[in-house]
N, C-alpha and C positions, 0 to 999 in steps of 0.2 A: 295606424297606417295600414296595417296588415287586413283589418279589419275591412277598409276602404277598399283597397285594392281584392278582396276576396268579393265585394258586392261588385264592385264595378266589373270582374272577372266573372259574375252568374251569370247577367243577362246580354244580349247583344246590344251593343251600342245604340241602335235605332231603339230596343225600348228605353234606355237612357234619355235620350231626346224625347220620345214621345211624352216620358215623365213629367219634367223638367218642362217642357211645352204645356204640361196641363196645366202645372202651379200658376206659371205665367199666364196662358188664356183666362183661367179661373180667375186670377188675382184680376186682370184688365177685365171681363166682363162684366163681374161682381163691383167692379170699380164704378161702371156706369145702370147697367140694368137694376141695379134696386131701385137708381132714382130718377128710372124712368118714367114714371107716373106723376113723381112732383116735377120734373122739366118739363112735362109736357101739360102737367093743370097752371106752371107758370109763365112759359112761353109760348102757351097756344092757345086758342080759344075754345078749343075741343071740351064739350061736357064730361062730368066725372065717368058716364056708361059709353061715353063716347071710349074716353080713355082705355075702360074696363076692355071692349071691344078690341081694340089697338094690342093689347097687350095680351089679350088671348090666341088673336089670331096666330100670333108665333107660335104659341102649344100647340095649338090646331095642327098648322102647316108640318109640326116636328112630329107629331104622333103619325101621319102616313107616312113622311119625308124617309124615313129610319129606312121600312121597308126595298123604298126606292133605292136608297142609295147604298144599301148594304146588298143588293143583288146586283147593281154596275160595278160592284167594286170586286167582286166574284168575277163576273163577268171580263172587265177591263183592267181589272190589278185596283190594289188602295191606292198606289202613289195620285192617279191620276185624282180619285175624286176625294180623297184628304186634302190635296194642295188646292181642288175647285172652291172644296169647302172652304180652307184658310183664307183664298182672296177674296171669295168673295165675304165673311164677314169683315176683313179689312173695309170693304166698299161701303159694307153694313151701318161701321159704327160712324166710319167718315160722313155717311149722309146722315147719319142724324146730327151730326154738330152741325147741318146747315139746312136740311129744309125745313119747311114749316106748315104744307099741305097735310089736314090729318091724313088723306087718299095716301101720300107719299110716305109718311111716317106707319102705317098699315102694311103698305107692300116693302118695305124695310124689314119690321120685323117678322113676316112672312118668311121673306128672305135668311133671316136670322135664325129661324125655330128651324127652316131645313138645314140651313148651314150645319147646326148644329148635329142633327138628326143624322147627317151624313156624317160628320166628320168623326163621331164619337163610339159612335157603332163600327166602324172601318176601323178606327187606331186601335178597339179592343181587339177584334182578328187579327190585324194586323201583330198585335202584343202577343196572339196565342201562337200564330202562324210560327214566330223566330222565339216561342221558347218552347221547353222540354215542356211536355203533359205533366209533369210532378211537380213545378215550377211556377206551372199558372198560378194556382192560386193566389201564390205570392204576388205574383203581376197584379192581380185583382186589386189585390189589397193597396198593395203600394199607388198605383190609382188612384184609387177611392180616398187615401189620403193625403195625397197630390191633389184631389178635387179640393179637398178643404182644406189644408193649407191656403189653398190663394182666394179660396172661400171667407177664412177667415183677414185677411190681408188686404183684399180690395176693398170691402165697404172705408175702411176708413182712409184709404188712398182716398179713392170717390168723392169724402166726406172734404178731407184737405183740398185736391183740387179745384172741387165745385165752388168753393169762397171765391176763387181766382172767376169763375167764368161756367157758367152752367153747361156750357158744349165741352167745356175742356177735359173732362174725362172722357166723352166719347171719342174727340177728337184722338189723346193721350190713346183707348186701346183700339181704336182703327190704325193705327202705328205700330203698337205693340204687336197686333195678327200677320202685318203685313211684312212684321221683321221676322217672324215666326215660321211662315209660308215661307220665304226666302231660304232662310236656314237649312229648312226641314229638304226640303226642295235642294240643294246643294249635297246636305249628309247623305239624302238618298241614294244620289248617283255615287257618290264615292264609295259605300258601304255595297254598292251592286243588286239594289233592289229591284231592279229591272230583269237579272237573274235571279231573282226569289222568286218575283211573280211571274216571268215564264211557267214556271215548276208549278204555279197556284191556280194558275185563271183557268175555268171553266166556259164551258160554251152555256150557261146557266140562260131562262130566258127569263121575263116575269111572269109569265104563263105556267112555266113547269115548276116555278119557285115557289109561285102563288098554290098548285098543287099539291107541292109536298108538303109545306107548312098546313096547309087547311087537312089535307090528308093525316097528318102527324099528331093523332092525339094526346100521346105524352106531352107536345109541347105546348098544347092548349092549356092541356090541367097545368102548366107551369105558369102562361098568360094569366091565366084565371087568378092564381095563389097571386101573381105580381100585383094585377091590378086592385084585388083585396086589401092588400100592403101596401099600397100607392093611398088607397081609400082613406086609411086610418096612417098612414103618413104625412098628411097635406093636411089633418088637422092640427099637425105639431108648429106646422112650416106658414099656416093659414089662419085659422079658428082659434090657436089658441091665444095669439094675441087679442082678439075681440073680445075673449071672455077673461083676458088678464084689464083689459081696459075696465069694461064694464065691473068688475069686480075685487077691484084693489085700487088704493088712491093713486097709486105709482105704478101702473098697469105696465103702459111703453115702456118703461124704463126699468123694468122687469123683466119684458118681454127683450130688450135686446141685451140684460147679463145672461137671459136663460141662451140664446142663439150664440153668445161664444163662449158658454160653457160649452155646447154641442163643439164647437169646434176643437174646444180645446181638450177635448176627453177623446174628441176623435183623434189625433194627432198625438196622445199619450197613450192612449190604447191600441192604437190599429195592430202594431208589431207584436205585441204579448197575444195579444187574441189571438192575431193567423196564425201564430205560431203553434196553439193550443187548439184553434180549430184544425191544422191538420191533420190531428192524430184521430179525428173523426169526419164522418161522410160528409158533406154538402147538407145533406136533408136532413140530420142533425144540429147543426150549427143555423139551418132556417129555423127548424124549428124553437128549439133555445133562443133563437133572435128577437121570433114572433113574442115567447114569452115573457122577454123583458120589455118589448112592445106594450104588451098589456098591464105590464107590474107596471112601466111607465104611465099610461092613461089612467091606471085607479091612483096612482101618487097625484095626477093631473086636479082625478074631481075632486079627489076629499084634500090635497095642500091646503094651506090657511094661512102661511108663510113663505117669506124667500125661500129660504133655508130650503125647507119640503118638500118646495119648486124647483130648487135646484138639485137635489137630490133626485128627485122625479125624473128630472133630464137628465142626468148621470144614466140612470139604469135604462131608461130611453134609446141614449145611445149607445150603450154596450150591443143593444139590438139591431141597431143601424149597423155598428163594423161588421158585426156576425153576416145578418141578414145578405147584404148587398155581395159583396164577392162572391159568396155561394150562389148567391141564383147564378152569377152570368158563370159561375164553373158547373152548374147542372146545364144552362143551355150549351157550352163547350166541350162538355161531355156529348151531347145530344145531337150536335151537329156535325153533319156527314162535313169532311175537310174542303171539300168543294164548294159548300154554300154555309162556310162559315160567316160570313160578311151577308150573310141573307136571313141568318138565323139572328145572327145578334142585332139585324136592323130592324128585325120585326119584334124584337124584344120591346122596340119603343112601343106597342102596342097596350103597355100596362099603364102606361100615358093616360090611358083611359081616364084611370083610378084617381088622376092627379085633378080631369076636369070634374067629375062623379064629385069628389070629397069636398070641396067647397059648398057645393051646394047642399049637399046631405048635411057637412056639419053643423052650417049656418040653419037650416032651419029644425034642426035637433035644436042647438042652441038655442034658437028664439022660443021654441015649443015647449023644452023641457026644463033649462038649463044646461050649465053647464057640467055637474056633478053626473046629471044624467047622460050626456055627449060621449064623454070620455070615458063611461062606463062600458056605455053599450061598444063604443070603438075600441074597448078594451077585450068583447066576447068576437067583437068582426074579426082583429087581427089575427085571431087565435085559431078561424076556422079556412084563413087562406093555409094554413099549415097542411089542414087535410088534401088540397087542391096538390099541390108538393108530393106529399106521400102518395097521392094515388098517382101520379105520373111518374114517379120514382118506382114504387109498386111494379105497377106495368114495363117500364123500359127493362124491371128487371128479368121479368117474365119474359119479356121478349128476347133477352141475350140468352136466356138457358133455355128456350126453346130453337134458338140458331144454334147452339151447342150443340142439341140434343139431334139435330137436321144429319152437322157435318159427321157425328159421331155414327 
């Protein structure tokens, strides 16, 4: 109880909620978007690159969106465009349980990759803004395992309600957001968030945002490292099920004990790791991430067994807890307090990496195999590390040359 009451006494209540709000969105979207590609090759007449098309356009849309909506939220405070984002994916998931135009289902998930893009880049600032600088990380973390928690949780929500009715899980999380957005919307005024972001908002424009980010070479070299690690990430997330099909009699069904072991190693690990990463830098704990990155992909080609596979993904993910909290604490380190929500929106920019990797895996895989794929994604991940250090490198050059100014 003591215990309880000492977490619940770190962080401010709004990150509480925001927590708690991710499991839930997670668990509801995860509920419907995996099987958005079978509802829509079974309830629509849209071709399979029809489909592909539909379902990218939302990455598309989220890879600029971030930028956008993480400078209006500088700009105009979070409350406003977290609560735009929450309703409008309510409206999201609600029209996919009913239209049936592909045109309509396209500007859906349009709508859905910015939803996103906005709301997830705003609630991390927002996360950094109400706690201590020695603190954040924690918040990272606890995050990132609040993603996967409801990560792990919705598909097979999804899986149960979709017998009932192929719309009924989207219908179920356009409800779930729109009870969310309410909430959130409610806690905010009470807790006085409207006096936080007095104290926060900037006269920011996207001109001068756009400026300082292109201006800011440390944070490129961190772009760079990201979308490196986005690269040889989306082969885990993408690729490697096509080369578990093609190359084991029980490929699928491989492929989905290996996805929740990832979760469930995430969700047993996350807390001992942060805890162990704080007693080191950020670009430490990237790097060590990157590492098991790559122990992971040489476990990937030469495996021959479950067993190996799953191991494989064990050490995989220990790179994943690492990796992910630290970047977004070197860009919150990195960002000036004003255009924090500009920095972390343009973080979606490593998105890149996420369209880049499919296509790179897929025709390694057709070309080389698969032994060869994950080898080589094994020497890629390992040289986004350098991209890290040398931004890390430089920002530090540059504080002890401002030292050396005021001195």
């Amino acid at each position: 109880m003591n215990r309880l009451r000492g977490f619940l006494g770190s962080y401010h209540p709004i990150v509480h909620t925001l927590l708690l709000g991710t499991v839930m969105a997670r668990a509801a979207s995860s509920m419907s978007l995996p099987f958005l590609a079978i509802y829509l090759a079974r309830h629509t007449s849209m071709s399979a690159v029809m489909i592909g098309v539909v379902i990218g356009m939302g990455a598309l849309a989220g890879t600029v969106g971030g930028f956008i909506g993480g400078t209006l939220s500088d700009r105009f405070g979070r409350r406003i465009i977290m609560l735009a984002a929450l309703f409008g994916w309510a409206f999201v998931f609600l029209g996919f349980s009913v239209v049936k135009l592909p045109v309509l289902f396209m500007l859906l998930n349009m709508l859905n990759g910015l939803c996103r893009s906005f709301y997830e880049p705003v609630s991390q600032a927002l996360m950094a803004d109400l706690t201590k600088p020695e603190k954040r990380l924690n918040v990272f973390s606890l995050r990132y395992m609040a993603i996967n928690v409801g990560v792990a949780v919705g598909p097979l929500l999804g899986a149960f309600f979709a017998t009932w009715s192929g719309a009924l899980p989207f219908l179920i999380t356009g409800i779930i957001y729109f009870i969310y957005a309410v909430t959130l919307y409610v806690l905010l005024i009470v807790f006085g968030i409207k006096k936080i972001e007095g104290e926060k908002k900037s006269p920011v424009t996207f001109g001068s945002a756009w400026r300082v980010i292109r201006s800011d070479l440390t944070f490129r070299y961190y772009i760079l490292g990201g979308i490196i690690g986005a690269i040889g990430y989306s082969q885990v997330m993408v690729t490697l099920s096509q080369y578990l099909e093609k190359s084991f009699v029980d490929g699928v069904k491989m492929f989905a004990i290996l996805m929740s072991v990832n979760a469930i190693v995430v969700i047993a690990m996350q807390i001992p790791l942060t805890r162990l990463a704080e007693k080191y830098t950020p670009l430490a704990a990237i790097v060590f991430g990157n590492l098991m990155f790559a122990f992971g992909d040489v476990g990937f080609a030469f495996s021959h067994s479950l067993v190996w596979l799953i191991l494989s993904m064990s050490i995989f993910t220990l790179g994943e807890i690492l990796n992910y909290p630290a970047a977004n604490m070197l860009i919150d380190k990195l960002a000036p307090d004003h255009m924090r929500g500009t920095y972390f929106g343009a973080q979606t920019l490593t998105n890149i990496g996420h369209f880049m990797g499919p296509w790179v895996g897929g025709f390694l895989l057709v070309s080389y195999g698969g032994s060869m794929l994950f080898s080589i994604m094994a020497v890629v991940t390992m040289t986004g590390s350098i991209f890290y250090w040398r931004g890390t490198h430089r920002q530090r050059l540059l504080k002890t040359a401002s030292k050396m100014e005021i001195l």
